[in-house]
N, C-alpha and C positions, 0 to 999 in steps of 0.2 A: 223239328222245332220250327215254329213261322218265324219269320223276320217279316218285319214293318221297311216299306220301303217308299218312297215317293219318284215317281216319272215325269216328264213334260210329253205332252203329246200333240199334235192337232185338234182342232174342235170333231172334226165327221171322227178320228179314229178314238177319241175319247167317247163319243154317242156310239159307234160301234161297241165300244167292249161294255159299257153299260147295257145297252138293246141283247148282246150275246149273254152278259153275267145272270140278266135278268131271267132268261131260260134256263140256266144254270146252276145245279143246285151247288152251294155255296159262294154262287155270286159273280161279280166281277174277276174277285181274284182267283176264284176255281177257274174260271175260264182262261184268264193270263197263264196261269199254271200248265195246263192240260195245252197250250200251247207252244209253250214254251219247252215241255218233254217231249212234245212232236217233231218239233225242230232238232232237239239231241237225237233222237231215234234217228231222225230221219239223216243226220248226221254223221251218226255212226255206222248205218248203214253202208253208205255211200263209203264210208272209209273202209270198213271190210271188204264192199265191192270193188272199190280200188286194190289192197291189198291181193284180193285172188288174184285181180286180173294181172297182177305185177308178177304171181309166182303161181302159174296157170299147172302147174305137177301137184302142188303139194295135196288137193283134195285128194289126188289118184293116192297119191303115198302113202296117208295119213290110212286111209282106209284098207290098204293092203295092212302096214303094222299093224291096225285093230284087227284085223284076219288072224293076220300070222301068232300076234296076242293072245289071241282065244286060242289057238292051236295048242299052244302051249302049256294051255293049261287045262286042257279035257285030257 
């Protein structure tokens, strides 16, 4: 569902996201959007990546139990 939303911004970053919407097929706000999921991906990412890097075993683990898993049940 869209939500209606209103922003302030600067004058060049306002011209920006008009200049970008305009290539844009559905506009300004496709464009705010598709940015805006960039930033969560790119977000989330970085959390995962932190996550591994805090618990540097668990890929190895994880992937022997799927081993040992399938053994199981051939």
């Amino acid at each position: 569902m869209k939500e209606r939303m209103t922003i302030s911004v600067d004058g060049p970053v306002a011209a920006r996201v008009r200049q970008c919407g305009a290539r844009t097929r559905g506009g300004a706000s496709a464009y705010v959007e598709r940015l805006v999921r960039q930033d969560a991906m790119r977000e989330a990412t970085a959390s995962a990546a932190a996550w591994y890097a805090a618990h540097p075993g668990y890929a190895e683990h994880s992937g022997e139990e799927a081993e040992l898993g399938l053994d199981e049940t051939a």
